[in-house]
C-alpha positions as CSV (number, residue, x, y, z in Angstrom):
1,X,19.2,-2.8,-49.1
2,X,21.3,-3.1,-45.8
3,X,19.4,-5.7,-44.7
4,X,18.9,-7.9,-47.6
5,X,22.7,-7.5,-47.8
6,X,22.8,-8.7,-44.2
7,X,20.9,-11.8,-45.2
8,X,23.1,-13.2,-47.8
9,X,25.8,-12.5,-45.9
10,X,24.2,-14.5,-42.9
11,X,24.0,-17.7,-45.1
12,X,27.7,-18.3,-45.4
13,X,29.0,-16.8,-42.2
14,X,29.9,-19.1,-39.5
15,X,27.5,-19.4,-36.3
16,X,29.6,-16.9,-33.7
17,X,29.4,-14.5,-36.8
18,X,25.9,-14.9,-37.1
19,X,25.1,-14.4,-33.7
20,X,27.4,-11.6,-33.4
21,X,25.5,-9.9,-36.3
22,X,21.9,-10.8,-35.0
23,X,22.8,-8.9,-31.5
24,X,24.2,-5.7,-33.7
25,X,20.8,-6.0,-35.5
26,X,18.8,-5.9,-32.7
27,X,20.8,-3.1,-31.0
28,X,20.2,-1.0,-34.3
29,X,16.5,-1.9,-34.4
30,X,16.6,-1.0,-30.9
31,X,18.7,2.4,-31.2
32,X,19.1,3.9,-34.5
33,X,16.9,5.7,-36.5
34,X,15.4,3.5,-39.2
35,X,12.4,4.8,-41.6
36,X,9.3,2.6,-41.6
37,X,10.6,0.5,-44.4
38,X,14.2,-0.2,-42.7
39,X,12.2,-1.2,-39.9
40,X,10.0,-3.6,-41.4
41,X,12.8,-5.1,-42.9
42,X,15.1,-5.6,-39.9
43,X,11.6,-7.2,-38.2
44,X,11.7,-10.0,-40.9
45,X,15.4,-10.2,-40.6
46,X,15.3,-10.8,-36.7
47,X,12.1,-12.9,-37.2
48,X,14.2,-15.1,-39.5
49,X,16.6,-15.4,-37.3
50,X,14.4,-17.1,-34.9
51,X,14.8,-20.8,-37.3
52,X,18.7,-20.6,-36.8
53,X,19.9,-24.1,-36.3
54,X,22.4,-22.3,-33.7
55,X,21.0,-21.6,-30.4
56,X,24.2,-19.0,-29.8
57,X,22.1,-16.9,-32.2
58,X,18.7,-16.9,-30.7
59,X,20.5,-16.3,-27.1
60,X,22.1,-13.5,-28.7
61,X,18.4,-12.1,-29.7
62,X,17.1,-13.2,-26.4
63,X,20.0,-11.3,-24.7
64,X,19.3,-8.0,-26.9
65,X,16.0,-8.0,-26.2
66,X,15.0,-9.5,-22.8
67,X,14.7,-6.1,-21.2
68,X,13.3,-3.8,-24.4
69,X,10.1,-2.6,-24.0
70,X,9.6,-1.4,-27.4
71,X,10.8,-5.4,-28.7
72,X,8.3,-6.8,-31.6
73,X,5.7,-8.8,-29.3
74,X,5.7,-11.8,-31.5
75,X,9.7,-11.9,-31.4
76,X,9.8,-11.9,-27.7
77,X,7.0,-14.0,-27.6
78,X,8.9,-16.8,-29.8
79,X,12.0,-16.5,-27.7
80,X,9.9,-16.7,-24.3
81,X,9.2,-20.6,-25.6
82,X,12.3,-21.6,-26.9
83,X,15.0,-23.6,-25.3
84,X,15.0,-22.7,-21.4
85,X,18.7,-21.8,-21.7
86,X,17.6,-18.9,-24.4
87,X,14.0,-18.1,-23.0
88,X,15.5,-17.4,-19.8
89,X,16.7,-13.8,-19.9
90,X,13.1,-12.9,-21.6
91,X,11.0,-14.9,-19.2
92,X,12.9,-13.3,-16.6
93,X,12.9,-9.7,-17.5
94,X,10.8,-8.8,-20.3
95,X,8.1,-6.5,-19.7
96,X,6.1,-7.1,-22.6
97,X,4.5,-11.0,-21.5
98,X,1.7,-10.9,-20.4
99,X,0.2,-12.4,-17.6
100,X,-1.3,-15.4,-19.4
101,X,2.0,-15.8,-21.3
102,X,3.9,-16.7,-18.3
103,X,1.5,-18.3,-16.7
104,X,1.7,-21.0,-20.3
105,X,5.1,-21.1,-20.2
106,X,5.3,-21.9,-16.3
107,X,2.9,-24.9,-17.3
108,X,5.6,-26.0,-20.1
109,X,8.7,-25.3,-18.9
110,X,11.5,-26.9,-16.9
111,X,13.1,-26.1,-13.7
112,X,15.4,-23.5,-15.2
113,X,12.1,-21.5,-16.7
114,X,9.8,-22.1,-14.1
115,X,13.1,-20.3,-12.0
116,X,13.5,-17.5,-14.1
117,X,10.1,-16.3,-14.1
118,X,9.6,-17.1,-10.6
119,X,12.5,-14.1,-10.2
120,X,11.2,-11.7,-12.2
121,X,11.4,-8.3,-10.6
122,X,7.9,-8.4,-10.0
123,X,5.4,-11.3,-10.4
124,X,2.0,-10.7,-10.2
125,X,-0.5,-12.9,-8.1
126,X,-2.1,-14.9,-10.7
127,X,1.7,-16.1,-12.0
128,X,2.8,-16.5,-8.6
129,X,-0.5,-19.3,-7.9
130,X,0.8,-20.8,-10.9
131,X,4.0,-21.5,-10.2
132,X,3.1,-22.7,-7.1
133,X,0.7,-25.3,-8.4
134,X,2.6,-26.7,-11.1
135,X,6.3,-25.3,-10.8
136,X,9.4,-27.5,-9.3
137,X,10.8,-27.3,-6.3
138,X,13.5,-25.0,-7.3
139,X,11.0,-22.6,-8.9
140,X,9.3,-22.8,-5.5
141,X,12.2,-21.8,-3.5
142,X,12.9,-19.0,-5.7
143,X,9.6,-17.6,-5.7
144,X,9.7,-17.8,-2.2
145,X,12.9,-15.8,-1.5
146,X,11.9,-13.1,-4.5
147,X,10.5,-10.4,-2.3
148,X,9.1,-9.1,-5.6
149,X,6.7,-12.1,-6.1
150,X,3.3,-11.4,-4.9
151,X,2.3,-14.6,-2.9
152,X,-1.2,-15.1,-1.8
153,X,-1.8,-16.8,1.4
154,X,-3.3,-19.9,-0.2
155,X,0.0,-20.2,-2.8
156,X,1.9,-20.3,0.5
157,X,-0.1,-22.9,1.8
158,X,-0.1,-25.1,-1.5
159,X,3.7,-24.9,-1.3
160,X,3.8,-26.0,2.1
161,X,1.4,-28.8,1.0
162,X,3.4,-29.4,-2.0
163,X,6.7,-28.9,-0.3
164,X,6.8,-28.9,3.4
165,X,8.8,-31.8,4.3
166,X,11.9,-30.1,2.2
167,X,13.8,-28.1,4.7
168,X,15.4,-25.2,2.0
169,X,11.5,-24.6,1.2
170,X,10.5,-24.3,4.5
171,X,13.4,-21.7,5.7
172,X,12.6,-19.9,2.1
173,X,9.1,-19.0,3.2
174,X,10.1,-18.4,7.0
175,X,12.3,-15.7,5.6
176,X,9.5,-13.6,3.6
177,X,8.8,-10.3,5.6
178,X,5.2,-11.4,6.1
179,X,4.0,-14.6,6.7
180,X,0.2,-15.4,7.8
181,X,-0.1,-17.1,10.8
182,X,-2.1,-20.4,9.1
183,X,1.3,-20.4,6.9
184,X,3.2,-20.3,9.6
185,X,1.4,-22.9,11.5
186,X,1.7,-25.1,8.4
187,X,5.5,-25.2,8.3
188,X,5.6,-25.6,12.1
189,X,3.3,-29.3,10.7
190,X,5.1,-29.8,8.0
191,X,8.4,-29.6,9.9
192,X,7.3,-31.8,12.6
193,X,6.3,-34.6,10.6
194,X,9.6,-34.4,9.0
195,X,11.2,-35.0,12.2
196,X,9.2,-37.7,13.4
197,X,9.7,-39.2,10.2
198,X,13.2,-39.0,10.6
199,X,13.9,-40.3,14.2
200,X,11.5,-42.9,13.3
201,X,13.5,-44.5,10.3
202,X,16.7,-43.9,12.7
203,X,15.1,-46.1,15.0
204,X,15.9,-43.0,17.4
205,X,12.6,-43.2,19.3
206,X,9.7,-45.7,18.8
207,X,7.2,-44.6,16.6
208,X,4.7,-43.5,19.5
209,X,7.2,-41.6,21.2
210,X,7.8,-40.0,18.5
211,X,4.3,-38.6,17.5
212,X,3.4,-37.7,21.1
213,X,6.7,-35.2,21.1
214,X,5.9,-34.0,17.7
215,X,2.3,-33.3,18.8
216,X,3.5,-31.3,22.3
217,X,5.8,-29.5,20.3
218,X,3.1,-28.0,17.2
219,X,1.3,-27.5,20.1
220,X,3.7,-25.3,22.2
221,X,4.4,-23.5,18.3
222,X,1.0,-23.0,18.3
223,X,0.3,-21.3,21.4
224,X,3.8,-19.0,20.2
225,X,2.0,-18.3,17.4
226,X,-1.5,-17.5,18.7
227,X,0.1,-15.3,21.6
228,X,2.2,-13.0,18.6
229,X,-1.0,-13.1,16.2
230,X,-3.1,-11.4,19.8
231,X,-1.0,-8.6,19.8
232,X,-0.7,-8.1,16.1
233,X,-4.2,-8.6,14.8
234,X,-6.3,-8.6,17.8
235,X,-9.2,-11.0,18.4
236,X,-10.1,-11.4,14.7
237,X,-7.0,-12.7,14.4
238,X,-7.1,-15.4,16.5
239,X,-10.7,-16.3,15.4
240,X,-8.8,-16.9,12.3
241,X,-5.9,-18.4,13.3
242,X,-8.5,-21.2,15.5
243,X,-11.1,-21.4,12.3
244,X,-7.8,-22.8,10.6
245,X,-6.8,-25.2,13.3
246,X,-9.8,-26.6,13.8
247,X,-10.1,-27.3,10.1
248,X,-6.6,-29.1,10.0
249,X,-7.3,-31.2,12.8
250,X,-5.2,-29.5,15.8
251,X,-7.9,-27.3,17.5
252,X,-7.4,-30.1,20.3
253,X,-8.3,-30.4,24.2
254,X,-4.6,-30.8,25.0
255,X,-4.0,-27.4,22.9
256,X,-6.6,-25.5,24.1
257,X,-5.6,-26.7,27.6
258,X,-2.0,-25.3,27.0
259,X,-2.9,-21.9,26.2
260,X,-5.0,-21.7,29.4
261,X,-1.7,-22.9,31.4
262,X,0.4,-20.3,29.4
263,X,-1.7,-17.3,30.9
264,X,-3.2,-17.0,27.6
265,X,-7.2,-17.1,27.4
266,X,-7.4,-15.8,23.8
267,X,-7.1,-19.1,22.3
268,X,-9.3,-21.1,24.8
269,X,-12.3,-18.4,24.5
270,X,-11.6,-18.1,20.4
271,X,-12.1,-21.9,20.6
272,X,-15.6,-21.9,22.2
273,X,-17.1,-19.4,19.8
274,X,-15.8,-21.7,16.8
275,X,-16.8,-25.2,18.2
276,X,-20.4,-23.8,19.6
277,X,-21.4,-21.2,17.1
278,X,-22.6,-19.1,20.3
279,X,-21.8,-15.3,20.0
280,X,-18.1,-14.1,21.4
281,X,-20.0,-11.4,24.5
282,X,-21.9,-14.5,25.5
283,X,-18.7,-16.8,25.7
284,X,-17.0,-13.8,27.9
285,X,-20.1,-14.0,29.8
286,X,-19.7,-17.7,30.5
287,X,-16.3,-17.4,31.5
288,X,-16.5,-14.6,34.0
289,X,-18.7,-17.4,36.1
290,X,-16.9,-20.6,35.2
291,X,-17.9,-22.6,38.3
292,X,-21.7,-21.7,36.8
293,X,-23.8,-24.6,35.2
294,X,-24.1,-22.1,31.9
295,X,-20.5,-22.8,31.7
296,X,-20.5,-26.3,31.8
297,X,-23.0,-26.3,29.1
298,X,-21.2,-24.5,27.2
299,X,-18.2,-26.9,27.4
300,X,-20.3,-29.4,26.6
301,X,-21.9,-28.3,23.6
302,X,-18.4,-27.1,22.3
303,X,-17.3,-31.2,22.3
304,X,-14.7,-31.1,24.9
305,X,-14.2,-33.9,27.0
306,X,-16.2,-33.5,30.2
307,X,-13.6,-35.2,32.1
308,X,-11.3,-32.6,31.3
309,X,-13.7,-30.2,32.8
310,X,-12.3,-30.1,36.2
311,X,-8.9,-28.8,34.5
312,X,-10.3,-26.6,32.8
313,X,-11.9,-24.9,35.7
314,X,-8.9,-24.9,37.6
315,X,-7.0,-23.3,35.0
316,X,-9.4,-20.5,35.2
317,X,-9.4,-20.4,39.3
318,X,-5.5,-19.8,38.7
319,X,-5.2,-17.8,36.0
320,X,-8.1,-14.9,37.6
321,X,-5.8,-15.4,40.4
322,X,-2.0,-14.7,38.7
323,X,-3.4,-12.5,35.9
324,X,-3.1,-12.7,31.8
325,X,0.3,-13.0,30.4
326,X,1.0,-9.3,28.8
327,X,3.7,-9.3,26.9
328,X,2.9,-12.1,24.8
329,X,5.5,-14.9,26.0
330,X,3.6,-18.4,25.9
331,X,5.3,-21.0,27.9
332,X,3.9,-22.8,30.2
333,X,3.1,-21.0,34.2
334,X,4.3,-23.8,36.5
335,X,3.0,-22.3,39.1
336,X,-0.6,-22.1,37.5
337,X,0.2,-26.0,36.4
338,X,1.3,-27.3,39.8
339,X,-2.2,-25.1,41.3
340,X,-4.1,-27.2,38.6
341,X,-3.0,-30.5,39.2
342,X,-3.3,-30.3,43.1
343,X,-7.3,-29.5,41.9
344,X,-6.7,-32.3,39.9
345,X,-5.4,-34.6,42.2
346,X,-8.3,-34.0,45.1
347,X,-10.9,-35.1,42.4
348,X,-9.0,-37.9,41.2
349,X,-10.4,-41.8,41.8
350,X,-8.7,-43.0,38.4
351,X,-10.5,-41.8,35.9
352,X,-8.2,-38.9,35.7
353,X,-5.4,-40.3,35.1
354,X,-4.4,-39.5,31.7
355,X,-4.9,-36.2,32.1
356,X,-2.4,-36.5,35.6
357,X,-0.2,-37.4,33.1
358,X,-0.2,-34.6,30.9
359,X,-0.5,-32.4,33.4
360,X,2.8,-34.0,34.4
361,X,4.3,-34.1,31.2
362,X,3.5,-29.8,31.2
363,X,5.1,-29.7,34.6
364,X,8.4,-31.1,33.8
365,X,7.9,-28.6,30.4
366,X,7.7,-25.6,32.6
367,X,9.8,-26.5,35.5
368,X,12.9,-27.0,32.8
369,X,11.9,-24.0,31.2
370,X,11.8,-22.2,34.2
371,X,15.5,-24.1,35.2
372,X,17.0,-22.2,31.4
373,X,15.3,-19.2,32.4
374,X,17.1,-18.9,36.0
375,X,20.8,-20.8,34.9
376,X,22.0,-17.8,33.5
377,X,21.6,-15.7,36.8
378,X,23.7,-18.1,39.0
379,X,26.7,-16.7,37.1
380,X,28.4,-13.7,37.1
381,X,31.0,-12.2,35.1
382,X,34.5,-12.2,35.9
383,X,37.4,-9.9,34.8
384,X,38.2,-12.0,31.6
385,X,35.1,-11.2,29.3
386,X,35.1,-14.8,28.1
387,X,35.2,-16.4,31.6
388,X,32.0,-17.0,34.7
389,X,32.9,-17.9,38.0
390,X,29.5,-19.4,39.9
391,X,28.3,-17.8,42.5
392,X,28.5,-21.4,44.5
393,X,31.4,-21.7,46.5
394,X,32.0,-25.3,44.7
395,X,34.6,-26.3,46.4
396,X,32.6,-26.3,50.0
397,X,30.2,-27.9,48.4
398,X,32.7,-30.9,47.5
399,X,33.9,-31.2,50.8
400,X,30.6,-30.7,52.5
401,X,29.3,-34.0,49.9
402,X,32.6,-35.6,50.8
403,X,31.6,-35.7,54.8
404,X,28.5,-36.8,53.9
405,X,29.4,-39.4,52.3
């Protein structure tokens, strides 16, 4: 009787009333003690509700119920697809839709949906590959930040594919507690390209330029990455890590050449056993005698340029010499660089020339890196904490350049 009294007085009351009433509906279905009849009523009440021409009233059930667990199903379920503005607090915090549910209404909804369930307290795999195939950018950048959202390496990468060239996405996924190394190697692509696209329409550098920097410097991330992934997951990791560049296209000589220069052979032997197909203790075999002919056959059949081959050996000679980088830093050795291009340059007649000039283009790379490395060292503090006085008398220096001249 309470709530057939409730109706007729729905039907004349204004829409804040309405909505008003429909919330202390809900909370009474919610919290009071009805008998089974009271309760069946107040279901067809709230359900009748749901074809108010006011969305303050359906927001008002949306609101009561968004977090009940013990909600009618096909209420919640009604609300989940109306207006996003009124499905939003159920999308984002009901716990009765189902997996398939959200994963509909990802497919339907707009920017503000797709958002709310992306930042559901927890969202499952199969919702977070959905959202990450169909959803918006802003759904994608909240499902990225949502440490609750279960991401799958392959959603990460389809973002990145989807995505990469927007900066906000990119620093989203960067700031997950766990990011695969291929996903990390994506955005370090996807990042590049947005540069060179950028200086490129600036008119910055020419469009050559431009490519050969962004190359060196995935390259150089690369190596950073494949150094960290050593110590983390071991050689399996790598093996990974190089079956994924080789599939996008960077497993290059000029990479694989850089790792050897960083004092990293991980990469470089990780590389033979995934262009050859020959077994990983037979590649460490070939390596331990690297001025052998099984070696050179082994470069061979791996695709590497032969002219390269010299370099390659060299790198070797130097790095049995200096030692494996241990503590995972991978920039460039200039002293195993300058050792390889003197090789380098006793065997050149002119057919080595490129690579001269790579080798020179890592040589400047690790002399300046050495140079940052060292600058900090030629100061020392002084009594104000603020202030460095060189350790260069500067002003002999000036008068000695002054007599000079």
């Amino acid at each position: 009787m309470i709530v057939r009294n409730f109706l007729q007085w729905a039907q004349t009351a204004s829409a804040a009333q309405r909505a008003e009433g429909a919330g202390a509906l809900a909370r009474a279905y919610l919290y009071s003690q009805m008998d089974e009849r009271e309760r069946r009523d107040a279901e067809i009440a709230l359900m009748s509700f749901l074809d108010d021409p006011s969305p303050l009233v359906r927001r008002a059930l949306a609101e009561s119920f968004a977090s009940a667990a013990d909600a009618p199903h096909s209420l919640v379920s009604a609300l989940a697809n109306d207006q996003s503005a009124i499905a939003a607090p159920v999308l984002s915090r009901s716990p009765l839709l189902m997996d398939a549910e959200l994963i509909d209404c990802a497919a339907i909804g707009d920017a503000f949906a797709q958002s709310a369930i992306a930042l559901r307290a927890r969202v499952p795999v199969a919702v977070s590959a959905a959202l990450a195939e169909v959803g918006v950018r802003e759904a994608a950048i909240s499902l990225a930040v949502n440490p609750g959202a279960e991401l799958a390496e392959f959603s990460m990468r389809r973002m990145v594919e989807r995505f990469g060239d927007d900066g906000e996405m990119r620093e989203a996924l960067l700031s997950r507690p766990w990011l695969p190394a291929t996903v990390r190697s994506e955005l370090v692509a996807a990042a590049a390209a947005s540069l060179t696209a950028f200086v490129v329409d600036c008119s910055w550098l020419s469009a050559e330029r431009a490519e050969r920097l962004s190359r060196e410097a995935r390259d150089k991330a690369n190596v950073m990455i494949v150094a960290d992934v050593a110590i983390q997951d071991g050689r399996a990791g790598v093996r990974e890590l190089v079956a994924y560049l080789r599939e996008s296209g960077q497993l290059t000589p000029s990479l694989v050449l850089r790792a050897l220069l960083s004092r990293n052979r991980d990469l470089f032997e990780a590389a033979l056993v995934e262009l050859t197909g020959v077994r990983e203790d037979r590649v460490s075999g070939q390596l331990r005698d690297f001025r052998g002919a099984g070696f050179s056959a082994l470069y061979a059949k791996a695709g590497l340029p032969m002219k390269l081959l010299p370099a390659f050996r060299a790198a070797l000679e130097a790095q049995r010499e200096f030692g494996a980088v241990e503590d995972g830093d991978a920039r460039l050795s200039l002293v195993m660089v300058e050792r390889v291009l003197t090789a380098c340059e006793e065997l050149n007649g002119g057919e080595l020339d490129r690579l001269m000039a790579l080798l020179r283009r890592f040589e400047m790379e690790a002399a300046l890196e050495q140079a940052r490395a060292a600058a900090p060292l030629l100061f020392e503090s002084n009594a104000e904490p603020d202030m460095k006085t060189p350790l260069i008398d500067m002003e002999a220096l000036e008068a000695a350049m002054a007599e000079a001249a």
